[in-house]
C-alpha positions, 0 to 999 in steps of 0.5 A, a space after each residue: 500500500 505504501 508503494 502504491 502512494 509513493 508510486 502515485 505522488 511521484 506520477 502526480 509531482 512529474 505530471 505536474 511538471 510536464 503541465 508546467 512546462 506546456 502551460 509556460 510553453 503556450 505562454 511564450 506562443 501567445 507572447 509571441 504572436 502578440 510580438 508578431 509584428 517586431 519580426 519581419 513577415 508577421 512572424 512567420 517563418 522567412 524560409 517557409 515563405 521561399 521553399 513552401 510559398 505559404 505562412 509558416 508559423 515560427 518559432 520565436 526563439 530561433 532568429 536572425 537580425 539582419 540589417 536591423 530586421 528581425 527574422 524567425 524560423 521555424 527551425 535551426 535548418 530554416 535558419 542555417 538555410 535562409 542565412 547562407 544565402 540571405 540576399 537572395 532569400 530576403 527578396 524572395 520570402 518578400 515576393 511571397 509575402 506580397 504574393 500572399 497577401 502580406 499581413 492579411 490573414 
């Protein structure tokens, strides 16, 4: 009977945790959407808008400042590949955006 607590308090305090984290987690998406205009293209993701030619969500913690821009990604590889060819990427994610309709959603 006593394991049986022990086991049930462990399973409740990493519960939790977990609940914790995703609650913090959703936190820091809200935020981020409200912040969505401090990144270029609403905050969707730059590489998204080249190789997909849609909206992207990103993710607000992996981004690039350029030229006083700031732009998100949906991951490090959208990051790493945007950024080795930023000229070019910038005017293309730009031509989408347009394409698409800009900041309407």
């Amino acid at each position: 009977m006593i394991r049986f607590l022990v086991l049930a308090l462990v399973l409740t305090g990493i519960t939790a945790c977990s609940s914790a984290s995703k609650r913090q987690e959703e936190q820091n998406i809200a935020q981020a959407k409200k912040d969505a205009k401090a990144f270029e293209f609403d905050g969707y993701c730059g590489m998204g808008l080249c190789r997909k030619k849609n909206r992207v969500p990103c993710n607000p913690e992996i981004t690039h400042e350029y030229k006083g821009k700031n732009y998100c990604f949906s991951s490090s590889e959208a990051r790493a590949t945007f950024i080795r060819d930023i000229d070019n990427n910038i005017r293309m994610a730009n031509e989408q955006w347009s394409a698409i309709g800009g900041g309407a959603k």
